[in-house]
py3Dmol code that shows the C-alpha trace and the ligand (Angstrom):
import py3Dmol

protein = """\
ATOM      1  CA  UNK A   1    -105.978 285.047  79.430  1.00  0.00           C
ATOM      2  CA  UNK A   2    -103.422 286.942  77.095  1.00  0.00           C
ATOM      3  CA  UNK A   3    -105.385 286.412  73.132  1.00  0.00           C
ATOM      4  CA  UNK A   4    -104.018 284.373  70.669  1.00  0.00           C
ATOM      5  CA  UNK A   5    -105.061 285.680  67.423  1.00  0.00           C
ATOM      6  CA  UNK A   6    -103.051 284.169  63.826  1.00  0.00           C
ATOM      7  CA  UNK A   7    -100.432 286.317  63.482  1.00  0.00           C
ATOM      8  CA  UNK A   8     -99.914 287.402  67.456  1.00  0.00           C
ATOM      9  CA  UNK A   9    -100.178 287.161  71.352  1.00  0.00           C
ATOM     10  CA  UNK A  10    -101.322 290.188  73.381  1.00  0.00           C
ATOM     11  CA  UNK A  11     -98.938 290.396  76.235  1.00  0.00           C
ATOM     12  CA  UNK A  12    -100.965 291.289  79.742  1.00  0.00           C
ATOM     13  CA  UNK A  13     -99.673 294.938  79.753  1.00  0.00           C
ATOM     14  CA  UNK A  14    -101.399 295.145  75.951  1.00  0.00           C
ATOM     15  CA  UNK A  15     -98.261 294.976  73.693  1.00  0.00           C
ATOM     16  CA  UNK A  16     -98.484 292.303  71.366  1.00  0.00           C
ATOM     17  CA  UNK A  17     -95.983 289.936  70.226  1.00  0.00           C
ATOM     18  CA  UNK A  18     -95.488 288.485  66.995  1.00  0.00           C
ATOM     19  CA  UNK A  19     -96.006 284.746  67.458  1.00  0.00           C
ATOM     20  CA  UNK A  20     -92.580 284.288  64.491  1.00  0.00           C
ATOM     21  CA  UNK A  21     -89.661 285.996  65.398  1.00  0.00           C
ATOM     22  CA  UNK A  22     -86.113 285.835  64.473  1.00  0.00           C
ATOM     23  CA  UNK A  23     -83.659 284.394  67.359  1.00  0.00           C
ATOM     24  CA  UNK A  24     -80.219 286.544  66.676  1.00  0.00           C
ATOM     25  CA  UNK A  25     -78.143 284.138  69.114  1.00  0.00           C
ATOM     26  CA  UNK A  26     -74.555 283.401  67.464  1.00  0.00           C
ATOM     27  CA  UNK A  27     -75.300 285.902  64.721  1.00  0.00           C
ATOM     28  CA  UNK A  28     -72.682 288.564  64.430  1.00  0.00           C
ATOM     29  CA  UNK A  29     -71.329 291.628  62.822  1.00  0.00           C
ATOM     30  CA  UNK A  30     -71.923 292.716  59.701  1.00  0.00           C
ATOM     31  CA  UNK A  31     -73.780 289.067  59.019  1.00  0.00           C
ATOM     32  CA  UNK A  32     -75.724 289.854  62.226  1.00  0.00           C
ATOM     33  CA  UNK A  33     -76.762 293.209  60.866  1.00  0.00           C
ATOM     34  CA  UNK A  34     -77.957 291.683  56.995  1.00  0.00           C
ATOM     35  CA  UNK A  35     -79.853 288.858  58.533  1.00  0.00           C
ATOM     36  CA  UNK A  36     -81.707 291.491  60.441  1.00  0.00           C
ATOM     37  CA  UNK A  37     -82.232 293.369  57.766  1.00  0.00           C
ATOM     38  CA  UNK A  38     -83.803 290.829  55.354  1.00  0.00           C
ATOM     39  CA  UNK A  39     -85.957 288.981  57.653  1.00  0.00           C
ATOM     40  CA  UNK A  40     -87.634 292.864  58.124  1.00  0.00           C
ATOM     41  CA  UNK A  41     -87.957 293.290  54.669  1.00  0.00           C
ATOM     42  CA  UNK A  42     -89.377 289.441  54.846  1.00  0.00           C
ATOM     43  CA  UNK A  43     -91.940 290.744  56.993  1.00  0.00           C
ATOM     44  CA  UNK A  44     -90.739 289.972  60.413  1.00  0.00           C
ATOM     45  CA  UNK A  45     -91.217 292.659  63.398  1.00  0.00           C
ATOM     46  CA  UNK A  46     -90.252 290.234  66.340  1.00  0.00           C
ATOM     47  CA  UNK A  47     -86.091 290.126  67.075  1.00  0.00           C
ATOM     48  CA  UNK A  48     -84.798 288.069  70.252  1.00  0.00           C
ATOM     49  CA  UNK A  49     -81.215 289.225  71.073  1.00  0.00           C
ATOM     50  CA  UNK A  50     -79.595 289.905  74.471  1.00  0.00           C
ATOM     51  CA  UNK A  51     -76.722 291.683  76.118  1.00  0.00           C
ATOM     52  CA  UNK A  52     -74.675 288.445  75.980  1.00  0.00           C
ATOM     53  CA  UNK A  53     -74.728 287.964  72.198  1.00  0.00           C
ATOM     54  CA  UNK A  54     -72.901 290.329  71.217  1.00  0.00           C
ATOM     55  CA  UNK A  55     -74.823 291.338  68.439  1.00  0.00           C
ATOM     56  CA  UNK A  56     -77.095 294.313  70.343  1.00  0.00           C
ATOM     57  CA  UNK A  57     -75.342 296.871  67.900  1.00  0.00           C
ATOM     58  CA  UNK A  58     -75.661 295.145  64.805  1.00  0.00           C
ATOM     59  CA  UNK A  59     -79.471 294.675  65.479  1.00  0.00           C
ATOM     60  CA  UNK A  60     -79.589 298.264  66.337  1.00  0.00           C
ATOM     61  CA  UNK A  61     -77.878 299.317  62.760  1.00  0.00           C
ATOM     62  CA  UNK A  62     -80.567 297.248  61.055  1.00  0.00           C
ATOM     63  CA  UNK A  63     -83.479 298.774  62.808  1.00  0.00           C
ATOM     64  CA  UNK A  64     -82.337 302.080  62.879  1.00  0.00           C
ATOM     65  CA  UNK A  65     -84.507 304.361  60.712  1.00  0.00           C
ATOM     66  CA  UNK A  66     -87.661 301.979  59.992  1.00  0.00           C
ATOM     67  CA  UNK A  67     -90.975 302.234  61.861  1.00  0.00           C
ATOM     68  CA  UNK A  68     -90.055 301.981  65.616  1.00  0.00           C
ATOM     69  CA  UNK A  69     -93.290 300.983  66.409  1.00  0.00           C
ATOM     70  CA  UNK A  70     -94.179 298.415  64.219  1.00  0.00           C
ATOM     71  CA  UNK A  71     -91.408 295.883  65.516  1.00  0.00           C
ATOM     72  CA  UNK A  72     -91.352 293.868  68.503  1.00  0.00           C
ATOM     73  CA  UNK A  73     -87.906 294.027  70.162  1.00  0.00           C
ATOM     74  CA  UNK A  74     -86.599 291.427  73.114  1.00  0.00           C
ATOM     75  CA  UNK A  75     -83.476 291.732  74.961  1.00  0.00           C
ATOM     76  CA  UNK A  76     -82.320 289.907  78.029  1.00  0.00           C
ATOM     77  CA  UNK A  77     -80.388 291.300  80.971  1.00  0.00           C
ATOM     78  CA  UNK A  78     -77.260 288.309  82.703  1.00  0.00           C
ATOM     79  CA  UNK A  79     -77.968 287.375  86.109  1.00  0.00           C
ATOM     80  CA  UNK A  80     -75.278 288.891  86.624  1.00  0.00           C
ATOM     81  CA  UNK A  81     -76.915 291.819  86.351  1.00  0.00           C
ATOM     82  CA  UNK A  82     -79.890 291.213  88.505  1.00  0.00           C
ATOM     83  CA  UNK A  83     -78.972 293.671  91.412  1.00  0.00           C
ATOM     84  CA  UNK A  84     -81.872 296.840  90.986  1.00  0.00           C
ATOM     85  CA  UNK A  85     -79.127 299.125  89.714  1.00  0.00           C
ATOM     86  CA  UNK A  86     -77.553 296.741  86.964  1.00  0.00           C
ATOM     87  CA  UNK A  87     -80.149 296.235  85.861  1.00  0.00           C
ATOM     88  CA  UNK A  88     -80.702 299.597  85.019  1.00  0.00           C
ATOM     89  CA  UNK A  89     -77.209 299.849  83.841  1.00  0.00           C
ATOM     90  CA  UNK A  90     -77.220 297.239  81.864  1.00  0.00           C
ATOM     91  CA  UNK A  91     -81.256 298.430  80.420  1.00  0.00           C
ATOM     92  CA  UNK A  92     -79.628 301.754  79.663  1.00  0.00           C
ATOM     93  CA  UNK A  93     -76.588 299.705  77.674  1.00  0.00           C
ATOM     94  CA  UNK A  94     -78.754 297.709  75.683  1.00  0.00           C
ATOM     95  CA  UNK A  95     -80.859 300.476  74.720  1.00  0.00           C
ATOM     96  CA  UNK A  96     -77.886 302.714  73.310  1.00  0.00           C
ATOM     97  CA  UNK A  97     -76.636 299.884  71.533  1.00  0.00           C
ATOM     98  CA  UNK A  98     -80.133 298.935  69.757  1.00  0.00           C
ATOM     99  CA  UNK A  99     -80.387 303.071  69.197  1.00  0.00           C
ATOM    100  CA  UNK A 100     -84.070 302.263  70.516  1.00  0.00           C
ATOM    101  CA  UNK A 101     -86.339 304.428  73.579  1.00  0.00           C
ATOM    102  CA  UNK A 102     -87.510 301.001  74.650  1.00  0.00           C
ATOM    103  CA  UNK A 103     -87.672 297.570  74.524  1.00  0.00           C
ATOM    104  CA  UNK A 104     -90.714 295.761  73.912  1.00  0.00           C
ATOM    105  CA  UNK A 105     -89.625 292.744  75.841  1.00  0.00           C
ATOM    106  CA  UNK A 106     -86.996 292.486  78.794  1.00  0.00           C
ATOM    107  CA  UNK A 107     -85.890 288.979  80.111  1.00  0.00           C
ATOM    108  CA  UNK A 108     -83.907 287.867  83.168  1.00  0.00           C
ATOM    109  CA  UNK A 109     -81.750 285.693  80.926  1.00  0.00           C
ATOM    110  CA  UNK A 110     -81.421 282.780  83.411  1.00  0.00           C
ATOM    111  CA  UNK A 111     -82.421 282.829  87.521  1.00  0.00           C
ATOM    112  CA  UNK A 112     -79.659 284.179  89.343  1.00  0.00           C
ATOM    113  CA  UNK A 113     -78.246 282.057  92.127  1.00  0.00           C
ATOM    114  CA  UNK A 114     -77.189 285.383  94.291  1.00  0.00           C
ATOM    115  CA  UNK A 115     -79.752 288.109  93.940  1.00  0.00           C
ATOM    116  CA  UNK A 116     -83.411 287.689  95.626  1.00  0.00           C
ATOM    117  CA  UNK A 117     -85.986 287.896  93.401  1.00  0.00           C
ATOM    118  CA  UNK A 118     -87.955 291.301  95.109  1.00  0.00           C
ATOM    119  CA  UNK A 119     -85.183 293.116  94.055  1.00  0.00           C
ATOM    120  CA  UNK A 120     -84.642 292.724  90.467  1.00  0.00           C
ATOM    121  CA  UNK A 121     -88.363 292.895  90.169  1.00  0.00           C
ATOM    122  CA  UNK A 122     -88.279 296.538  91.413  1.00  0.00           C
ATOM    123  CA  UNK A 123     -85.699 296.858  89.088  1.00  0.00           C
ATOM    124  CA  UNK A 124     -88.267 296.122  86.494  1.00  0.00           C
ATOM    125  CA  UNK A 125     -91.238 297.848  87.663  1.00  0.00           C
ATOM    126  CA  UNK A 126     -88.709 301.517  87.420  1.00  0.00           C
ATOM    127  CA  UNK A 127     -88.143 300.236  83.851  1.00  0.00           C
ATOM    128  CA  UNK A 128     -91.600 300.078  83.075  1.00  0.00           C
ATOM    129  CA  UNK A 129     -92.252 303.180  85.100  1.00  0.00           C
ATOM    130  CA  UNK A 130     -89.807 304.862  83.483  1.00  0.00           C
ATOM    131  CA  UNK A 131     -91.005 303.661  79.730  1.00  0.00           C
ATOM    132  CA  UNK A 132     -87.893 302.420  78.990  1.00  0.00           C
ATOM    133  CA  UNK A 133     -89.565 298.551  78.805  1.00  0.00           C
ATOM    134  CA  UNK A 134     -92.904 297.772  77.738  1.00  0.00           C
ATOM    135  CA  UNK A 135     -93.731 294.619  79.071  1.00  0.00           C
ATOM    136  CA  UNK A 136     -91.403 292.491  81.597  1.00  0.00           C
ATOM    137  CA  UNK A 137     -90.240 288.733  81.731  1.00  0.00           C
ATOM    138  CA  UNK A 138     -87.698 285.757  82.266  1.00  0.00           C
ATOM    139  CA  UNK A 139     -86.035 282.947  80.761  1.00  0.00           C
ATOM    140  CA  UNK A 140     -84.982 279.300  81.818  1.00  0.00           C
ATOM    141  CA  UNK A 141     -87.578 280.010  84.398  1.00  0.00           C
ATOM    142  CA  UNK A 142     -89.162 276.629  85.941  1.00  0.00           C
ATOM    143  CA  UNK A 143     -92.717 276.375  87.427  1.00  0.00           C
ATOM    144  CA  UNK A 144     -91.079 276.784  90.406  1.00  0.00           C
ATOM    145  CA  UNK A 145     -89.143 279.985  89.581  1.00  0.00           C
ATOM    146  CA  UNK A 146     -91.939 281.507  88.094  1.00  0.00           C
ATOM    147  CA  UNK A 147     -93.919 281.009  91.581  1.00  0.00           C
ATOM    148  CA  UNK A 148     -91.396 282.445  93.542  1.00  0.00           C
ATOM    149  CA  UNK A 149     -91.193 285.429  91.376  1.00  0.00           C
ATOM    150  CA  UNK A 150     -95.466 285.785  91.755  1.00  0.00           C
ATOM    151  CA  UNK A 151     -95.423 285.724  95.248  1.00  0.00           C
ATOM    152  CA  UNK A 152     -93.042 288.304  95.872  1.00  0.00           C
ATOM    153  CA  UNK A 153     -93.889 290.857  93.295  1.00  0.00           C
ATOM    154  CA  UNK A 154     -97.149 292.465  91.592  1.00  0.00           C
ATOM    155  CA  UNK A 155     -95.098 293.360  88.116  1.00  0.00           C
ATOM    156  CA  UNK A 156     -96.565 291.391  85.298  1.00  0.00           C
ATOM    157  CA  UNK A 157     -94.774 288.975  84.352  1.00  0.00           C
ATOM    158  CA  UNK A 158     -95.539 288.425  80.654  1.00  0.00           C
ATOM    159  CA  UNK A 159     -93.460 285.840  79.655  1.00  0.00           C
ATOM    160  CA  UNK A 160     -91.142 283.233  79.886  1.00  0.00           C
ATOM    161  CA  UNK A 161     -88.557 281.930  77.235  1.00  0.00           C
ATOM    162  CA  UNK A 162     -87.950 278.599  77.459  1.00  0.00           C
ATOM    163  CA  UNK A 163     -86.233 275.898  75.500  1.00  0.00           C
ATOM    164  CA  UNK A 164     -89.020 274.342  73.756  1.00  0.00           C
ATOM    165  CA  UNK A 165     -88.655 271.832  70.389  1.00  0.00           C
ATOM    166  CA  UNK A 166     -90.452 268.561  69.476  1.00  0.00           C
ATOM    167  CA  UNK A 167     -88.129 266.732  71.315  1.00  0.00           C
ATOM    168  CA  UNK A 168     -88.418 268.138  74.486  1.00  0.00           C
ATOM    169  CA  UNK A 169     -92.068 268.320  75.599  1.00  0.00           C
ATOM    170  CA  UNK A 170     -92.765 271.197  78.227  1.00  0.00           C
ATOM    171  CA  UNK A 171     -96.590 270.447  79.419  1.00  0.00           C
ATOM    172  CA  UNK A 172     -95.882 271.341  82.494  1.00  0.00           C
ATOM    173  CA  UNK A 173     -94.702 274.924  81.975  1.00  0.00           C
ATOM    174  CA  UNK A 174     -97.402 275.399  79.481  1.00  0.00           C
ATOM    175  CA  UNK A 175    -100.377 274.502  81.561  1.00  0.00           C
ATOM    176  CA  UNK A 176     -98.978 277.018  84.259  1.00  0.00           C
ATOM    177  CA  UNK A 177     -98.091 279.772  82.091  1.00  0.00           C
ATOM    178  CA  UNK A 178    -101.615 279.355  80.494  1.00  0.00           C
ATOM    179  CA  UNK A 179    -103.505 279.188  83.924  1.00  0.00           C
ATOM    180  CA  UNK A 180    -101.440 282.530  84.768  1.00  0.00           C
ATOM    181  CA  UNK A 181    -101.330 284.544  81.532  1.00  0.00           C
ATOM    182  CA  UNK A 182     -97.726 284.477  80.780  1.00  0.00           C
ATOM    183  CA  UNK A 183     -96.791 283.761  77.298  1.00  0.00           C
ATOM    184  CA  UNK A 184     -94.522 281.453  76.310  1.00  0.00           C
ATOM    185  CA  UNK A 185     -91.390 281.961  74.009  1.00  0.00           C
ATOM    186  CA  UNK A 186     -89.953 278.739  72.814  1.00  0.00           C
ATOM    187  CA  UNK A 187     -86.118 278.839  72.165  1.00  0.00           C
ATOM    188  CA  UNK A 188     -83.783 276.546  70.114  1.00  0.00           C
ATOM    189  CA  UNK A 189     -87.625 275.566  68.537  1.00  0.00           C
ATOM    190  CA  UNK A 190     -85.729 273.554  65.879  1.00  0.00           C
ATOM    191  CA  UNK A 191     -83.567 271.799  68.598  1.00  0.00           C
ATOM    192  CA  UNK A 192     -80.651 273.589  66.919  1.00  0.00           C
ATOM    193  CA  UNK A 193     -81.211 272.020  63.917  1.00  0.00           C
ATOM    194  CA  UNK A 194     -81.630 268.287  65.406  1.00  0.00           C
ATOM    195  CA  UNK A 195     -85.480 268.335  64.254  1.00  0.00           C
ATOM    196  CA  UNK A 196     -84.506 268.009  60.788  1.00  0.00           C
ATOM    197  CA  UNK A 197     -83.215 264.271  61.004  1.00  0.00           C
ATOM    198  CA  UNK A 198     -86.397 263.104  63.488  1.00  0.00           C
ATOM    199  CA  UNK A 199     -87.845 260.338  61.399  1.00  0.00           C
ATOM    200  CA  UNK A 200     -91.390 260.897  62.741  1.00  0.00           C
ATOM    201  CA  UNK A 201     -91.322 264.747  61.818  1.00  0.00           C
ATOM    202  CA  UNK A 202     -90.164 264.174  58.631  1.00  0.00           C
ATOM    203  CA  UNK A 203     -92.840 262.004  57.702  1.00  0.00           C
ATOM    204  CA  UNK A 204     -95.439 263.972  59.444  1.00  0.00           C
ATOM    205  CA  UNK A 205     -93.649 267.304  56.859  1.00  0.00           C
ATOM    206  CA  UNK A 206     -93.987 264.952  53.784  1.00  0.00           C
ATOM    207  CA  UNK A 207     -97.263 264.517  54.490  1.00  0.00           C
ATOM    208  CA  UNK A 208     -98.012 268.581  54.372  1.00  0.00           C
ATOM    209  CA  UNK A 209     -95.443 269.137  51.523  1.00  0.00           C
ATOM    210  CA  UNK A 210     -93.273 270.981  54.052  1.00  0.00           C
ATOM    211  CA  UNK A 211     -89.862 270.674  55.868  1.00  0.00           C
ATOM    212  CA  UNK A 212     -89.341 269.341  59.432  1.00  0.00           C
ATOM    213  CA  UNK A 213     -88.369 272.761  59.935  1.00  0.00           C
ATOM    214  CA  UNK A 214     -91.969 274.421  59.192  1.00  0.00           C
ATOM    215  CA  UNK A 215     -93.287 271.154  60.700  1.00  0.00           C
ATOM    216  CA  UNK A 216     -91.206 272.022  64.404  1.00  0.00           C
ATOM    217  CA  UNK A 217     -92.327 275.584  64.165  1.00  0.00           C
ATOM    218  CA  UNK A 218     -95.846 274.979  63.248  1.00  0.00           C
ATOM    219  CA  UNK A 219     -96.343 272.588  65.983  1.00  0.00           C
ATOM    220  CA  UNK A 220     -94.931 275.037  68.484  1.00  0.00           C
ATOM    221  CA  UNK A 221     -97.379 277.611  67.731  1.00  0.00           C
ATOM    222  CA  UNK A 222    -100.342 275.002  67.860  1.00  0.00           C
ATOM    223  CA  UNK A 223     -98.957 273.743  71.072  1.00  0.00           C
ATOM    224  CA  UNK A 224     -99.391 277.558  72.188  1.00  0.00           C
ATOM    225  CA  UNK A 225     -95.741 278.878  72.110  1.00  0.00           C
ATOM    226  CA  UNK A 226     -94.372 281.813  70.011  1.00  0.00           C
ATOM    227  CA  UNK A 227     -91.044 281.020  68.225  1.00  0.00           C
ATOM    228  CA  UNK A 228     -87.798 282.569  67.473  1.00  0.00           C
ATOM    229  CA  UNK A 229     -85.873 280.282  65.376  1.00  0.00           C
ATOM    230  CA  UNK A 230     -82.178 281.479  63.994  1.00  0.00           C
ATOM    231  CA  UNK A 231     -81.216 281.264  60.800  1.00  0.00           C
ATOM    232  CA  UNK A 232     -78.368 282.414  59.004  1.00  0.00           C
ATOM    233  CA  UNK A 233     -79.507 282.501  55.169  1.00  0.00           C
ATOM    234  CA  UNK A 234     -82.194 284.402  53.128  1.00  0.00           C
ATOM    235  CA  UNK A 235     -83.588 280.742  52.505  1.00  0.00           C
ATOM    236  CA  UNK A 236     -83.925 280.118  55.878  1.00  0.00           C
ATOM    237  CA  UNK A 237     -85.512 283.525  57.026  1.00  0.00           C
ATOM    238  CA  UNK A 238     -87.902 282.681  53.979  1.00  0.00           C
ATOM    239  CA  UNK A 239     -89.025 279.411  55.091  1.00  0.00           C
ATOM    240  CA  UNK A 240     -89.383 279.882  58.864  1.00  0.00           C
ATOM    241  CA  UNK A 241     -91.730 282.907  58.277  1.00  0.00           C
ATOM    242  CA  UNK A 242     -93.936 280.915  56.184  1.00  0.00           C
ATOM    243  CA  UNK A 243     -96.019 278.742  57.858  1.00  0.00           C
ATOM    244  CA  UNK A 244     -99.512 280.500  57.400  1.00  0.00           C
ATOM    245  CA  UNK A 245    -101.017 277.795  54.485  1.00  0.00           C
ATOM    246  CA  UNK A 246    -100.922 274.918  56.700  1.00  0.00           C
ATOM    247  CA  UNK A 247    -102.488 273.452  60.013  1.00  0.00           C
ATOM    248  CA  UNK A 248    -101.760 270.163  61.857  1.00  0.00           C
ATOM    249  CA  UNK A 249    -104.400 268.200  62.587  1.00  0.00           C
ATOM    250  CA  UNK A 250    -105.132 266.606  66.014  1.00  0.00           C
ATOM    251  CA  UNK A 251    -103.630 263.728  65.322  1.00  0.00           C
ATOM    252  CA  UNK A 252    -100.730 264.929  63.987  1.00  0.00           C
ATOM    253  CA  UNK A 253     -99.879 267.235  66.874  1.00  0.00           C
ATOM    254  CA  UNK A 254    -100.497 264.242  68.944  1.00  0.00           C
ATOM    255  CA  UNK A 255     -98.317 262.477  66.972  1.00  0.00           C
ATOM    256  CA  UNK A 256     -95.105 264.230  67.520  1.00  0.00           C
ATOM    257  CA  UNK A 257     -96.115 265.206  71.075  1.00  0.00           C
ATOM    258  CA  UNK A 258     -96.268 261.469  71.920  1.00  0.00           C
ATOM    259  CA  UNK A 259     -92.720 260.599  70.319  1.00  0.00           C
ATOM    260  CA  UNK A 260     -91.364 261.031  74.039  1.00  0.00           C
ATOM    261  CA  UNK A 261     -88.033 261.773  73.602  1.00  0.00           C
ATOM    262  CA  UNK A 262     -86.539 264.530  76.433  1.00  0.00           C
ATOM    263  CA  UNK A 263     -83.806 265.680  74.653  1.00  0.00           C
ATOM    264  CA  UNK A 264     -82.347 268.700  76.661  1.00  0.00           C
ATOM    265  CA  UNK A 265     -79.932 271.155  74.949  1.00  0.00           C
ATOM    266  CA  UNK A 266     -79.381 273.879  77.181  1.00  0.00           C
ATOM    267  CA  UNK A 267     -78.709 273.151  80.690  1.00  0.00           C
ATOM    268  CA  UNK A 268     -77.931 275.748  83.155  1.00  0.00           C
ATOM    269  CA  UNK A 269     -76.883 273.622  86.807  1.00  0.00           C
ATOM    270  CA  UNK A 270     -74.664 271.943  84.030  1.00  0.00           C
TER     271      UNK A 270
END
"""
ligand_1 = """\
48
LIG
P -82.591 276.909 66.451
O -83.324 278.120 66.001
O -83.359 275.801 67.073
O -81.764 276.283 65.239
C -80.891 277.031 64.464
C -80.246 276.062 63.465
O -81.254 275.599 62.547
C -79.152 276.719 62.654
O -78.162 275.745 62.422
C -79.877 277.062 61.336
O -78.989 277.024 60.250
C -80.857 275.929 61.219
N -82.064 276.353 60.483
C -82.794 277.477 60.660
N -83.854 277.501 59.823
C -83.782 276.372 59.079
C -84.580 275.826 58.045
N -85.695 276.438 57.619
N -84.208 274.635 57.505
C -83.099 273.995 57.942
N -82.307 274.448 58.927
C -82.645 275.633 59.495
O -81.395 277.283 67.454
P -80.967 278.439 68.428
O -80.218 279.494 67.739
O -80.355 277.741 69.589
O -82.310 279.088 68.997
C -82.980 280.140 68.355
C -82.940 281.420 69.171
O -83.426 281.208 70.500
C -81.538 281.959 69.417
O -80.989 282.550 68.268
C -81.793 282.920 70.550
O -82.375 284.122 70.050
C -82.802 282.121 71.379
N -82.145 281.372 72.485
C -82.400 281.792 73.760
C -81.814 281.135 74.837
C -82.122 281.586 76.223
O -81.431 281.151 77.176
N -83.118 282.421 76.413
C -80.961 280.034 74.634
C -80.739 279.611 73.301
C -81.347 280.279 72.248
P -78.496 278.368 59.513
O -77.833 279.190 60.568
O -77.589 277.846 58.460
O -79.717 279.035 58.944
"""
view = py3Dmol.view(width=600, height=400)
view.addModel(protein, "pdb")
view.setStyle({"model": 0}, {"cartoon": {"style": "trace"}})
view.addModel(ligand_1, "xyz")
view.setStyle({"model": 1}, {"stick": {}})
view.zoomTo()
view.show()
């Protein structure tokens, strides 16, 4: 099983992952590259970005020159890219744009609908060969997927990021990824901001003297995921990264698992 401890998850190749980590998606520029910047000096060492959000570079100007080692860095190759050579390619790219040796984390952003699986998993295993990723991994993978991807390759597969909030429930994914060791990232964790009007989780936040944000993100990480919520604003970073004073209770996890709503943001056959 990969350990849980407070603060993070040890991957199965030994790297470990900080359970809060700052989701970059739709952050740009010179704003992408000052939110990065504060949540480090926040305290956060976990950054989600990708080659599709444009923002590799400005990530890469905010970590360049601090402790290389003591952050946790995730990027995520298209599908587009999952031919063994692209993927290189497109490895190589992201790593000269984050001025970084290696990635911590490196995601097949979404299945691809073209490429069989063997071969973009070679493509990973001569990353990790090569040291330029640490630890290998997918996204908008379904139980399904993830089985696929087992049977046809020995690289361990650490993780899958997955859209994951209070209103979508993903018990399914969670008991697999348990029984198999694969950690689970959960994406859009405050529903893109939806959580914040839920009735239920508001009440359940009052109750803690804490926002429906915290509420969301705690949950998440009692329900076994790590999180990577966005934000855009110092007050943001601030709250999301402080959720260490407070625990649900049973009941309260229960709670807002059992509200039963499947509300699906991101849908890829869409
Ligand atoms: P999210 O984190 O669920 O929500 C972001 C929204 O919540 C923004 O509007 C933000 O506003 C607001 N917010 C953040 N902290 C808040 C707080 N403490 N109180 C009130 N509002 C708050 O949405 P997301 O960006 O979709 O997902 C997060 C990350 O997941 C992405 O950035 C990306 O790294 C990753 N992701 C991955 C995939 C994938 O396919 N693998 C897909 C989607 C997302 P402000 O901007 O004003 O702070």
């Amino acid at each position: 099983m990969e350990q849980v401890t407070k603060n993070t998850i040890t991957l199965k190749t030994g790297s470990r992952m900080p359970l809060i980590g700052l989701g970059t998606w739709q952050l740009t520029g010179d704003h992408a590259e000052n939110i990065v910047a504060n949540a480090l000096d926040i305290g956060y060492r976990h950054i989600d970005t990708a080659e599709n959000y444009g923002n590799e570079d400005a990530v890469g100007r905010a970590i360049k020159g601090g402790d290389r080692r003591s952050l946790f860095i995730t990027s995520k190759a298209e599908p587009s890219h999952a031919r063994l050579n692209d993927l290189l390619d497109a490895c190589r790219r992201s790593l000269d744009r984050l001025r970084t040796d290696y990635l911590d984390l490196y995601l097949l952003h979404w299945p691809s609908k073209t490429v069989q699986e063997e071969e973009t998993m070679e493509g990973m295993a001569i990353l990790m060969e090569h040291r330029l990723i640490r630890s290998a991994g997918l996204s908008n993978f379904s139980v399904s997927g993830i089985r696929k991807i087992l049977s046809v390759s020995d690289v361990p597969i650490c993780n899958d990021q997955i859209e994951y909030h209070p209103l979508r429930n993903r018990d399914d994914i969670m008991a697999f990824c348990r029984d198999h060791s694969i950690s689970v990232t959960a994406y859009s964790p405050l529903a893109n901001g939806e959580v914040l009007k839920n009735e239920r989780i508001r009440r359940v936040a009052a109750k803690y003297g804490k926002s429906p944000a915290q509420v969301s993100l705690r949950w998440l990480i009692q329900m076994g995921a790590a999180v990577i919520p966005k934000a855009g604003s110092v007050e943001h970073l601030k709250a999301n990264f402080d959720l260490d004073d407070f625990e649900l209770t049973h009941e309260d996890l229960e709670d807002i698992h059992d509200m039963g709503i499947e509300r699906r943001l991101i849908d890829m056959n869409a």
